[in-house]
C-alpha positions as CSV (number, residue, x, y, z in Angstrom):
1,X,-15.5,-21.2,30.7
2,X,-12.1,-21.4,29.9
3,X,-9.8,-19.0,27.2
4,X,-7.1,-18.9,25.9
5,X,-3.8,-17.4,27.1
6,X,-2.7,-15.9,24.2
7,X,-5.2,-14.4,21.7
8,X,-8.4,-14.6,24.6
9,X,-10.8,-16.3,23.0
10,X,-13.4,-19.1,24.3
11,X,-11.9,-22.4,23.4
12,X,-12.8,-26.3,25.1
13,X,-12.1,-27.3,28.7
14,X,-9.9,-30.2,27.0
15,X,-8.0,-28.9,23.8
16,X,-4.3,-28.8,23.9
17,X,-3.6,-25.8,21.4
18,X,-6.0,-23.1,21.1
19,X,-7.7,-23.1,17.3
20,X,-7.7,-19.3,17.0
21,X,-3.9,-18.5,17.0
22,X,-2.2,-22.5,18.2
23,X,-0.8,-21.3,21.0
24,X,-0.1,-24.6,23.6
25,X,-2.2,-24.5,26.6
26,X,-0.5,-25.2,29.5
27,X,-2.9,-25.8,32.0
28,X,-6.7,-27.3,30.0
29,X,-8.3,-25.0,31.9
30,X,-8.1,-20.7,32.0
31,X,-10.3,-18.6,34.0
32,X,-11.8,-15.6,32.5
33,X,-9.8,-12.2,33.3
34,X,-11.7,-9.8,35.3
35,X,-14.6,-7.6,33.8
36,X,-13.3,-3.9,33.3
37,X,-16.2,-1.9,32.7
38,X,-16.2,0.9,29.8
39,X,-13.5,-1.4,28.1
40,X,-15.2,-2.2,24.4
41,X,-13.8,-2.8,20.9
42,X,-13.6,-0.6,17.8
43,X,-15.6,-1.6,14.3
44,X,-13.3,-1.9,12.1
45,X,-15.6,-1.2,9.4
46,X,-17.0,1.8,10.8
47,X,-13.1,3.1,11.4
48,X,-12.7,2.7,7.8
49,X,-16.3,4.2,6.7
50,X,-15.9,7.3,9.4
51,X,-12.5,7.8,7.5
52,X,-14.1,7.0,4.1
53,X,-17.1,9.2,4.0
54,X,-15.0,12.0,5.8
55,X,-12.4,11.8,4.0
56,X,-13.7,12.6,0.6
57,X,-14.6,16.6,2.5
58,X,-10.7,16.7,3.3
59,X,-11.5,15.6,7.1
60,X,-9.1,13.1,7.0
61,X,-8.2,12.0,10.6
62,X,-11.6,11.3,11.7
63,X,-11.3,7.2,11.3
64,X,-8.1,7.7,13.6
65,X,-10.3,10.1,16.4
66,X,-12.4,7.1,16.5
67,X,-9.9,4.5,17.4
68,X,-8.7,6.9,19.7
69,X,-5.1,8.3,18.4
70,X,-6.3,12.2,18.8
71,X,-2.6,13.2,18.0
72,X,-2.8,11.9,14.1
73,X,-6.4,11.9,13.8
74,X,-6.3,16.3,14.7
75,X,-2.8,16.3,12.6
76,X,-4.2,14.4,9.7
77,X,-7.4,16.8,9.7
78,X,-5.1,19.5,9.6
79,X,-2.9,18.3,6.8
80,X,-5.7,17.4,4.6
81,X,-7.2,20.6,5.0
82,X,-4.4,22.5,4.0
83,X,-3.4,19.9,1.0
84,X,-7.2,19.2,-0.1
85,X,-8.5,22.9,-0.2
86,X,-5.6,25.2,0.9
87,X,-3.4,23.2,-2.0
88,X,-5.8,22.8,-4.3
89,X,-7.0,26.4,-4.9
90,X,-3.5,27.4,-4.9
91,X,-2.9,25.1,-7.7
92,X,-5.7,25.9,-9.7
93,X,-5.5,30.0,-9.3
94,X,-1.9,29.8,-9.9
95,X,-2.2,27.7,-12.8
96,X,-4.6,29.3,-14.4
97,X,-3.5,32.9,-14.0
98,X,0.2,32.4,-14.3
99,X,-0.4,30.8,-17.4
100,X,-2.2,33.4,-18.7
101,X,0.5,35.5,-17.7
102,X,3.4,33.6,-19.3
103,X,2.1,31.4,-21.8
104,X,-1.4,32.7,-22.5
105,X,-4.5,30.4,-22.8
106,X,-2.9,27.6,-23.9
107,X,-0.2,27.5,-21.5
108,X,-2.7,28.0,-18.9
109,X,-4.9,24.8,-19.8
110,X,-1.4,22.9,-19.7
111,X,-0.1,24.0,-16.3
112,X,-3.8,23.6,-14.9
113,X,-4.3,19.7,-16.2
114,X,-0.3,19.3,-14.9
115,X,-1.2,20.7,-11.3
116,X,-4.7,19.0,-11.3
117,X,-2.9,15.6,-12.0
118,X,0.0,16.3,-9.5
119,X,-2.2,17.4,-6.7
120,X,-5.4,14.2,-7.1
121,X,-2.3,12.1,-7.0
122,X,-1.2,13.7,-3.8
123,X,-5.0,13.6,-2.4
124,X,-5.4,10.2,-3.2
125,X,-2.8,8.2,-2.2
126,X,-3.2,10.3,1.4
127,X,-6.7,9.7,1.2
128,X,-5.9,6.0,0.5
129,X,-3.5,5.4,3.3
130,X,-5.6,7.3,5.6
131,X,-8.0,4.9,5.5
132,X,-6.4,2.1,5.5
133,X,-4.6,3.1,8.5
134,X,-7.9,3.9,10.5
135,X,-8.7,0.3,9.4
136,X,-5.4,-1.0,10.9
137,X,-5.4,1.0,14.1
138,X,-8.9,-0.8,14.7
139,X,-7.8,-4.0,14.3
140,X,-4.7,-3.1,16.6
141,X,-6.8,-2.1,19.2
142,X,-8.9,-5.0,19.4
143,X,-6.6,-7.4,19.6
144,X,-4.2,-5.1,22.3
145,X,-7.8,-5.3,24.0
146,X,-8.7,-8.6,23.8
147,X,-5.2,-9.9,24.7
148,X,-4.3,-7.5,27.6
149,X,-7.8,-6.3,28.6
150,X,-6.9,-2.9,28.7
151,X,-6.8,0.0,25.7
152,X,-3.2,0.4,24.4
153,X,-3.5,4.0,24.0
């Protein structure tokens, strides 16, 4: 069964250009690379859920420990842990005491709505990205897999 040289995929013994990505075919016919056992594919989806369902518990990194990138998965656990809970109670003790202190109660429901904002704006776009970039890495590796037949990490 032939494939194609660039992407990998099954195409016809006869076409000229491969439908997936158009790439010419120089010869009609390409054999098959060799098997390499234990090489698979990651879900994209289950990247993204992994580093969805995680993610909202401040273990961000997780989608990215899937994939296989340990280095950003372990530093993005670590900086959501310290942004997400370390942060956050910061935030809301020193927001609500200091402005006790200075302002009184008043001031205190101010700087704590100002530093709940600032910080969920923080959380979320990480949180976002986080995911989107487990997503990504996914679909990277797939494709580094399917065209090279090896892992690219």
């Amino acid at each position: 069964m032939p494939f194609c040289r660039q992407c990998g995929k099954e195409i016809a013994q006869d076409v000229r250009f491969c439908p997936y990505c158009g790439t010419e075919q120089i010869s009609p016919y390409v054999p098959a690379p060799p098997f390499q056992a234990g090489l698979e594919t990651k879900n994209t989806g289950l990247a993204a859920l992994i580093a969805l369902i995680l993610g909202i518990f401040g273990v961000w990194g997780a989608g990215h420990i899937y994939v296989g990138k340990l280095t950003r998965g372990i530093a993005l656990m670590i900086l959501g842990i310290l942004l997400e809970w370390v942060l956050g109670f910061a935030i809301f003790f020193s927001a609500l005491f200091g402005g006790l202190w200075l302002w009184g109660p008043r001031g205190a429901i101010g700087a704590l709505i100002g530093g709940a904002i600032l910080w969920l704006a923080i959380i979320i776009g990480i949180f976002i990205w986080q995911i989107y970039d487990a997503y990504n890495l996914a679909k990277y590796y797939n494709r580094y897999v399917q065209q090279y037949r090896k892992p690219p990490w």
